[in-house]
C-alpha positions as CSV (number, residue, x, y, z in Angstrom):
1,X,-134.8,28.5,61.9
2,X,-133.4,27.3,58.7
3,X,-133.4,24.0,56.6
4,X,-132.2,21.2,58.6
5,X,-130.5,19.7,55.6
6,X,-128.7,22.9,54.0
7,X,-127.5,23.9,57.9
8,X,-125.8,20.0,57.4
9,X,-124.3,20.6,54.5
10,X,-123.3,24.3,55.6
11,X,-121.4,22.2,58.5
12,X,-119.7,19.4,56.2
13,X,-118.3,22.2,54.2
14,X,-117.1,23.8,56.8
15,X,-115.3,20.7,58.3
16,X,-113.9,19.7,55.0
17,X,-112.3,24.0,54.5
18,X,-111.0,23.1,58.3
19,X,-109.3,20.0,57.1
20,X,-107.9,21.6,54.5
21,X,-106.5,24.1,56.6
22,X,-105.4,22.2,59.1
23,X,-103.4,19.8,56.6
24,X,-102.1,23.0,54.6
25,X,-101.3,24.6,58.4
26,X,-99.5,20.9,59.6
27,X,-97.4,20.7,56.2
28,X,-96.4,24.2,56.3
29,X,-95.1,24.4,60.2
30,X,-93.3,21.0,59.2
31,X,-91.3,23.0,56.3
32,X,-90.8,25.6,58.7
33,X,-89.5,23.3,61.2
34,X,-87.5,21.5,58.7
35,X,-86.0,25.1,57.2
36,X,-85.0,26.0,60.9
37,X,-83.5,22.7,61.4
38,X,-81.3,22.7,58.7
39,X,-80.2,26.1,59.1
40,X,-79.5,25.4,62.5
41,X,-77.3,22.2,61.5
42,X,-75.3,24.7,58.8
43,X,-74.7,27.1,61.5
44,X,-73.4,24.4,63.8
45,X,-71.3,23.0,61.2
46,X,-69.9,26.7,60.4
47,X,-68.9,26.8,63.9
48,X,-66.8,23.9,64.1
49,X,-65.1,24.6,60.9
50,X,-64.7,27.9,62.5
51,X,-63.6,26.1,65.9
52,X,-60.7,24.2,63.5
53,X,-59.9,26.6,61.7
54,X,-58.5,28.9,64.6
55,X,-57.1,25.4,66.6
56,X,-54.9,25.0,63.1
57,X,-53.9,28.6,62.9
58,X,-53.3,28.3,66.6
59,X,-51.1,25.2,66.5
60,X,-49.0,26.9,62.9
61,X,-48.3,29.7,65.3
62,X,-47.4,27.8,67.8
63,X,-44.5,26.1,65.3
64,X,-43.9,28.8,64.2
65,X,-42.4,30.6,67.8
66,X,-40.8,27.2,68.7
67,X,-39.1,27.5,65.5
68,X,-38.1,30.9,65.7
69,X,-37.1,30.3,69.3
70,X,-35.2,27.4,67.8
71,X,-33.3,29.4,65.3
72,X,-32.4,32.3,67.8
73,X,-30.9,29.4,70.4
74,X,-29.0,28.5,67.6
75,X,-27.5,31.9,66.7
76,X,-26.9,32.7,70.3
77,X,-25.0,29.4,70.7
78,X,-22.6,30.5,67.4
79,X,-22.2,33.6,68.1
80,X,-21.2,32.2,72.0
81,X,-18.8,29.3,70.0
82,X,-17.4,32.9,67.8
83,X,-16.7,34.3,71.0
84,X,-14.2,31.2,72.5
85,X,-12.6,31.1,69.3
86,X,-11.6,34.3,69.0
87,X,-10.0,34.2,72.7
């Protein structure tokens, strides 16, 4: 078998390239978490934006045929008031 001492220090290096690793392997999964995470939070916010901007286009719309159903009331009314005066 071999050298007692040199298969020790064979080990130790070995434990201290696995630390390594495992440090480099913990920091980079946490940057990968935290990439994902804020991506996650941009897409979230890009759906609510999304969310409001279609309620506000929604609710202009909305104004926009009570308005129009407003103004057509209106001319119906004159043009019923046009009518009796010319009788």
């Amino acid at each position: 078998m071999g050298d007692p001492k040199k298969l020790q220090v064979k080990n130790s290096i070995s434990e201290v390239k696995m630390g390594h690793f495992d440090d480099n392997f913990q920091e980079i999964c946490d940057e990968m978490y935290e990439e994902q995470t804020e991506h996650e939070a941009g897409e979230e916010a890009e759906a609510e934006a999304q969310e409001q901007a279609e309620a506000e286009a929604e609710a202009e719309y909305e104004a926009l045929q009570d308005a129009e159903e407003e103004q057509q009331a209106e001319e119906e009314q004159q043009d019923g008031q046009e009518g009796e005066d010319e009788k």
